[in-house]
Residue frames as a rotation matrix with the C-alpha (Angstrom) as fourth column:
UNK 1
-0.120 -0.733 -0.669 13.15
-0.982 -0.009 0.186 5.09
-0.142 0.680 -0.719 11.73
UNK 2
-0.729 -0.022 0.684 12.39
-0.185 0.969 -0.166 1.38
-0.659 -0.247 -0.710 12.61
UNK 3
0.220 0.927 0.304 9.21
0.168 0.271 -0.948 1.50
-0.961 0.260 -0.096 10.76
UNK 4
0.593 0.037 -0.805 10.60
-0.614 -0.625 -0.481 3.03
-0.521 0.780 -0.348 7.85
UNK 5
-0.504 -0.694 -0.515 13.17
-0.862 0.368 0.347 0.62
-0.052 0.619 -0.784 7.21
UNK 6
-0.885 -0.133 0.446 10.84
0.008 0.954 0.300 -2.18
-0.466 0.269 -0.843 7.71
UNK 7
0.540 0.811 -0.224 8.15
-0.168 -0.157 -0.973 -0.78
-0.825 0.563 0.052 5.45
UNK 8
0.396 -0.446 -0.803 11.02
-0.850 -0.510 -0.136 -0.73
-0.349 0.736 -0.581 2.94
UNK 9
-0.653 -0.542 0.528 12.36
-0.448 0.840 0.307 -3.72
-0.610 -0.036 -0.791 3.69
UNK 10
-0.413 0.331 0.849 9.02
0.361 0.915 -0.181 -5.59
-0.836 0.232 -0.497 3.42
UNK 11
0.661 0.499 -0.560 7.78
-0.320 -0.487 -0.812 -3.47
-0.679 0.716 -0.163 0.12
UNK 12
-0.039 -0.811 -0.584 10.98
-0.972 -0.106 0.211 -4.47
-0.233 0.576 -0.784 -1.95
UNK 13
-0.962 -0.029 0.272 11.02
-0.024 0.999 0.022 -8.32
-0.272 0.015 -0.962 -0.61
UNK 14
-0.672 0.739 0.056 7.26
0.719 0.668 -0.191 -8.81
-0.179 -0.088 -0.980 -1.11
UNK 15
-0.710 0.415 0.569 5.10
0.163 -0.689 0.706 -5.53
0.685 0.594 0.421 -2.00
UNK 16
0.486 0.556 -0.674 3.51
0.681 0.243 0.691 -6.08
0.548 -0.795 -0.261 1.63
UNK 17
-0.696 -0.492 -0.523 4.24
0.674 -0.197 -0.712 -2.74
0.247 -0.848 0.469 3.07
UNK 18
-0.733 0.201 0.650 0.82
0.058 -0.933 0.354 -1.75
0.677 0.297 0.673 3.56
UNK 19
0.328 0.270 -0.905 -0.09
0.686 0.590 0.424 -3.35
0.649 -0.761 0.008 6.56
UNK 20
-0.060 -0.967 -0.247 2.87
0.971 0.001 -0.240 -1.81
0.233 -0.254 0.939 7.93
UNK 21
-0.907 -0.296 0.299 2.28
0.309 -0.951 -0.006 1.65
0.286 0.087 0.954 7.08
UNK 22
0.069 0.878 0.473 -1.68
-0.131 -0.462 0.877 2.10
0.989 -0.123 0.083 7.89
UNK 23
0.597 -0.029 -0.801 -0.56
0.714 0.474 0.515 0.97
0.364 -0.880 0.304 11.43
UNK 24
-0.553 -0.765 -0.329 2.35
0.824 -0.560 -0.085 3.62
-0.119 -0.318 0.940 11.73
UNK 25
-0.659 0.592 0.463 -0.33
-0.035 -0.639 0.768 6.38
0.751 0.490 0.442 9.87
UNK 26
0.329 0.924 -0.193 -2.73
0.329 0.079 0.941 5.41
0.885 -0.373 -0.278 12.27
UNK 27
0.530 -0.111 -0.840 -0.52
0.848 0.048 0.529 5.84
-0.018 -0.993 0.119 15.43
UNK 28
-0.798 -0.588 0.132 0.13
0.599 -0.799 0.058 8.99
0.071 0.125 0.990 14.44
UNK 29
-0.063 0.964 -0.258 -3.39
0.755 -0.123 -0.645 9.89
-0.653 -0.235 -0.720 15.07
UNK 30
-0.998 0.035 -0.057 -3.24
-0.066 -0.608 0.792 11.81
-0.007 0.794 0.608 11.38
UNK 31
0.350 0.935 -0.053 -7.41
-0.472 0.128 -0.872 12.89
-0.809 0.331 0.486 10.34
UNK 32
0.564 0.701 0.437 -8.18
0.088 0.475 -0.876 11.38
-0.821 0.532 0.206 6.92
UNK 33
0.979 -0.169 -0.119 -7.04
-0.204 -0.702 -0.682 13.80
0.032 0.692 -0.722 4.93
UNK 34
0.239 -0.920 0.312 -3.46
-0.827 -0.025 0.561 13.32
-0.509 -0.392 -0.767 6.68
UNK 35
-0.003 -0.429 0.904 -3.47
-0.246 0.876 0.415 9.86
-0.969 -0.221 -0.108 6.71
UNK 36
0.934 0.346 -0.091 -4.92
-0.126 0.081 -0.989 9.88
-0.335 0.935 0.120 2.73
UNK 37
0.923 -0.298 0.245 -2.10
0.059 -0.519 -0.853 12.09
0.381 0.801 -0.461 1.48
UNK 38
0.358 -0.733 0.578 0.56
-0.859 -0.016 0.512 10.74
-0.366 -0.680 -0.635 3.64
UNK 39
-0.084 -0.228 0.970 0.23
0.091 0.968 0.235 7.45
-0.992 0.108 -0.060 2.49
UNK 40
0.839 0.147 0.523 -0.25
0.483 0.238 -0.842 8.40
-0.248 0.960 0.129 -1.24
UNK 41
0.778 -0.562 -0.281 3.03
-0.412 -0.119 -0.904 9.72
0.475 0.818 -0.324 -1.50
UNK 42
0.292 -0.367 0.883 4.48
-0.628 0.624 0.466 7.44
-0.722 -0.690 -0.048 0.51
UNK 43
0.586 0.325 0.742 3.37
0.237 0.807 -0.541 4.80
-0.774 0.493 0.396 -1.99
UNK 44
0.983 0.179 -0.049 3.96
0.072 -0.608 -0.791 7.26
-0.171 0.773 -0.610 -4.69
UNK 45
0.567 -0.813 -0.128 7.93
-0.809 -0.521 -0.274 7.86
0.156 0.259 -0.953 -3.79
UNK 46
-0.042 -0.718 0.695 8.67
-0.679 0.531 0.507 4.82
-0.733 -0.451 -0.510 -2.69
UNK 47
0.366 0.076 0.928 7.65
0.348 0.913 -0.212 2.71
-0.863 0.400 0.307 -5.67
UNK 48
0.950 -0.313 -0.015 9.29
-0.126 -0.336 -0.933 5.22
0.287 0.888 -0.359 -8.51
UNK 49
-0.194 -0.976 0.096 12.54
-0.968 0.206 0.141 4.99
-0.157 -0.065 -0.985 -6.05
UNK 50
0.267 -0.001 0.964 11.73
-0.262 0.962 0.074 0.63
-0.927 -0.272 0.257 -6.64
UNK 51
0.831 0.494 -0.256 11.41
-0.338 0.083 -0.938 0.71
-0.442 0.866 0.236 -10.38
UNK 52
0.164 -0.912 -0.377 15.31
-0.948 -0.040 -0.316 1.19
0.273 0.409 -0.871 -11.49
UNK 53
-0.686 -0.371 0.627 15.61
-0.659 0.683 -0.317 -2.24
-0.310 -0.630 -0.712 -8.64
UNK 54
0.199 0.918 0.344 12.65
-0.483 0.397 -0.780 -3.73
-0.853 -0.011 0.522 -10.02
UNK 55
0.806 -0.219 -0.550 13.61
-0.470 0.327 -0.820 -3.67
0.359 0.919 0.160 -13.88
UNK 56
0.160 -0.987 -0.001 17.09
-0.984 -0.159 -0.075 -5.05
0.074 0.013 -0.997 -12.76
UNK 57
-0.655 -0.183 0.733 16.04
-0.570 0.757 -0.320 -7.99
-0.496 -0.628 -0.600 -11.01
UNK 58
-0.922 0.386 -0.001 13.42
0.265 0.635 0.726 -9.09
0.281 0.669 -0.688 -14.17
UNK 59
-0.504 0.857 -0.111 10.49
0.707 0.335 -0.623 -8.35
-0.496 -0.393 -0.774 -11.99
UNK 60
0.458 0.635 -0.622 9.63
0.020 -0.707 -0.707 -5.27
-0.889 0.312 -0.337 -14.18
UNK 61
-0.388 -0.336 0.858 9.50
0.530 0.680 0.506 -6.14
-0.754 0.651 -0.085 -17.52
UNK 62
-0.972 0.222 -0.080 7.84
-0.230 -0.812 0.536 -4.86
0.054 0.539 0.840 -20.69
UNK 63
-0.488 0.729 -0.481 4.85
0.229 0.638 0.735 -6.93
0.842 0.248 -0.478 -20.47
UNK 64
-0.147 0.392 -0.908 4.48
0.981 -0.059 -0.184 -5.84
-0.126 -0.918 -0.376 -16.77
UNK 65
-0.861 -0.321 -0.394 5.14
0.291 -0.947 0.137 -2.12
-0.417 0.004 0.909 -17.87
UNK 66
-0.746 0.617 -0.249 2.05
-0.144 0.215 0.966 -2.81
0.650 0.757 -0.072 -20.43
UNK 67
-0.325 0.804 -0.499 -0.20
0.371 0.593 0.715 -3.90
0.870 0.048 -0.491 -18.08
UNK 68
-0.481 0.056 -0.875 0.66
0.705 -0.569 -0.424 -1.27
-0.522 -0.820 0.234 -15.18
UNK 69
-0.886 -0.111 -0.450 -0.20
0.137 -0.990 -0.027 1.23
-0.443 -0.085 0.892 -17.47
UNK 70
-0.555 0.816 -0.160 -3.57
0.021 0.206 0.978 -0.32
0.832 0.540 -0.132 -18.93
UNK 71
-0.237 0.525 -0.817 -4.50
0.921 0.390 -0.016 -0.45
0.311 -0.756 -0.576 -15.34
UNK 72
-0.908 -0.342 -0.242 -4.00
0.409 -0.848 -0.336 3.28
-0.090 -0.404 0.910 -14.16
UNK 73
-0.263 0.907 0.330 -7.43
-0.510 -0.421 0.750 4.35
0.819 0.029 0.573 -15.37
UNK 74
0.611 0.524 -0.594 -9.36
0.374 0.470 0.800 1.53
0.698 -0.710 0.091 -13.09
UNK 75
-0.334 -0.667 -0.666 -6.32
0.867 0.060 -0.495 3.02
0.370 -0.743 0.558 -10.19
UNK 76
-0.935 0.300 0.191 -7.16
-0.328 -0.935 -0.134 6.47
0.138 -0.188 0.972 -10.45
UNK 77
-0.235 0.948 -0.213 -11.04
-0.105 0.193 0.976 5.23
0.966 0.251 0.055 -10.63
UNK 78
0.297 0.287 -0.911 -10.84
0.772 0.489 0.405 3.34
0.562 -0.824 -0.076 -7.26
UNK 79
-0.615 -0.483 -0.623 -8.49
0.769 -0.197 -0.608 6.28
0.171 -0.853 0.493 -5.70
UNK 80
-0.746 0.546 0.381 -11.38
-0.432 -0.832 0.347 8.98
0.507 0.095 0.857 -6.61
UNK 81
0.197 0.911 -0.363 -13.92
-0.071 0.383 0.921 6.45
0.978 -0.156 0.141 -5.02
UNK 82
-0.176 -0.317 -0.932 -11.81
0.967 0.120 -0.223 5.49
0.182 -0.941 0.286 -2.04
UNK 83
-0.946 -0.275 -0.170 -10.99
0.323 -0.789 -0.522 9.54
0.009 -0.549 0.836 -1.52
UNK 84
-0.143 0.961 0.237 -15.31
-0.594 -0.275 0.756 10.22
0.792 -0.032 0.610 -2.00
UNK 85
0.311 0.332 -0.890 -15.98
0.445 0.777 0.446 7.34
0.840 -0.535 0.094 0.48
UNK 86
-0.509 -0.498 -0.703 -13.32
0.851 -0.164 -0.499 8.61
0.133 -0.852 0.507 3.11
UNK 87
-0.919 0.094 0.382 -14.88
-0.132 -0.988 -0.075 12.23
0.370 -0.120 0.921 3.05
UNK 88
-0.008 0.999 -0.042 -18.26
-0.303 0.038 0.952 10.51
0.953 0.020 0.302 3.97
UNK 89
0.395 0.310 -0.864 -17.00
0.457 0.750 0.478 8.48
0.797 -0.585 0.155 6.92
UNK 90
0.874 -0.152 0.461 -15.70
-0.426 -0.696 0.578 9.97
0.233 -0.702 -0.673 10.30
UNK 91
-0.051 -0.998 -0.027 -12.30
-0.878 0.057 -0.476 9.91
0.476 -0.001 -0.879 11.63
UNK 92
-0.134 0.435 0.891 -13.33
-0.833 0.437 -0.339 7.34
-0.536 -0.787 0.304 13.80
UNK 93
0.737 0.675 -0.036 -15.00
-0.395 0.387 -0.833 5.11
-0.548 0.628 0.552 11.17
UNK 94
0.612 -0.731 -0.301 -12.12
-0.175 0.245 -0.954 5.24
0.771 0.636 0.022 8.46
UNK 95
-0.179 -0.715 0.676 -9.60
-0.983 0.102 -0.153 4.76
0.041 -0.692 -0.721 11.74
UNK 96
0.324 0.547 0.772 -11.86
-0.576 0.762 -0.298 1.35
-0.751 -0.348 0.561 12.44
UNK 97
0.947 0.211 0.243 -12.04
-0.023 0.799 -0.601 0.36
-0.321 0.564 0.761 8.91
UNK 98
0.664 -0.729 -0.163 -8.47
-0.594 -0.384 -0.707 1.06
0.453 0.566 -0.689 8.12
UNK 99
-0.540 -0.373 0.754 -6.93
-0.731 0.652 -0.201 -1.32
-0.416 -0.660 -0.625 11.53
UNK 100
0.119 0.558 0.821 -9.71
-0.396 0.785 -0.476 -4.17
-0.911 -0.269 0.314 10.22
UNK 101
0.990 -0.033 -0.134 -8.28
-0.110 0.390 -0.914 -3.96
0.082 0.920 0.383 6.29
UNK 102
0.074 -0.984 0.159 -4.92
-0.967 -0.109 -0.229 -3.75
0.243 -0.137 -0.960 7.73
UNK 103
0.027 -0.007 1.000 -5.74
-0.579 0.815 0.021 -7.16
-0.815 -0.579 0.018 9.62
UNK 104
0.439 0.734 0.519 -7.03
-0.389 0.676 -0.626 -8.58
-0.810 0.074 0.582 7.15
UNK 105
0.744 -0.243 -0.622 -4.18
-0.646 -0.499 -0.577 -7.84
-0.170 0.832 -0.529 4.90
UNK 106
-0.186 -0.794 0.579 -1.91
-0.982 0.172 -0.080 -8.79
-0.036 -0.583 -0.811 7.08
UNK 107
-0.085 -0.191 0.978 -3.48
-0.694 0.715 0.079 -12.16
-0.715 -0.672 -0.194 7.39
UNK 108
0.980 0.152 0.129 -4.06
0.102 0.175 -0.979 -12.60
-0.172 0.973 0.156 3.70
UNK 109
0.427 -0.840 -0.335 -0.08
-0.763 -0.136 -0.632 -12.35
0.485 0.525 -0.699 3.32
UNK 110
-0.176 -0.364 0.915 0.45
-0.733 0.669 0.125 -15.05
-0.657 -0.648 -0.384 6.13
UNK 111
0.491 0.431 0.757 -1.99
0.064 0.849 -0.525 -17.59
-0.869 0.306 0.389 4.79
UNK 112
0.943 -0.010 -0.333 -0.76
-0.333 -0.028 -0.942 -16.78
0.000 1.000 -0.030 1.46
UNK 113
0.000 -0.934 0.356 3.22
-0.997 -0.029 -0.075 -17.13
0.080 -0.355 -0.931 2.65
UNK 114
-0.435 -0.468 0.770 2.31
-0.692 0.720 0.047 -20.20
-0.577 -0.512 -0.637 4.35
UNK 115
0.791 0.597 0.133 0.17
-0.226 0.487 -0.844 -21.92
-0.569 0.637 0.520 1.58
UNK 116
0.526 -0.569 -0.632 3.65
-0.847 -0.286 -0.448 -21.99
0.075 0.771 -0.632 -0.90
UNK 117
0.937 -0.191 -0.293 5.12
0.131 0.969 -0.211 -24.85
0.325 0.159 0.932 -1.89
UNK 118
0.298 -0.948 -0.112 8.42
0.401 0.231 -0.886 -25.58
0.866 0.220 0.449 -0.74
């Protein structure tokens, strides 16, 4: 339950709950497949339950609505490549590279945090 509320927490305050969640996915020793389609509707239910909290607070706008939905092709593009890639790599492998983009996320939101003015 801890994890869940602070995947939620930090996904609302900052869109930075995917560190969070390949780390909880992972200690769950889910295969691929698991971990894939665990975390895509993860993603999936938790950001349609953000939207209503999103538009309220300005942060989802038309202009932002416009430009989520020109992206989606290139989204779906990358999630058909990502899900070809993962079927190539062993559980092992995608376990490895999945803790080393998780780092790396993770420290790309520090530096970024602590770079801000003010």
């Amino acid at each position: 339950a801890f994890m869940g509320i602070l995947a939620g927490f930090t996904t609302m305050l900052a869109n930075a709950a995917g560190p969070i969640m390949v780390l909880y996915l992972l200690a769950m020793r889910l295969p691929k497949e698991g971990f894939l389609g665990t975390a895509a509707w993860y993603f999936l239910l938790m950001n349609c339950f953000k939207v209503p909290f999103s538009v309220r607070l300005g942060i989802l706008d038309g202009p932002a609505a416009l430009a989520a939905v020109v992206c989606a092709p290139a989204v779906a593009a990358g999630a058909i490549c990502g899900v070809a890639a993962a079927r190539r790599m062993s559980d092992r492998f995608f376990a490895s590279t999945a803790y080393a983009l998780a780092a790396a996320a993770a420290l790309y939101l520090v530096v970024s945090a602590l770079r801000q003015p003010g």
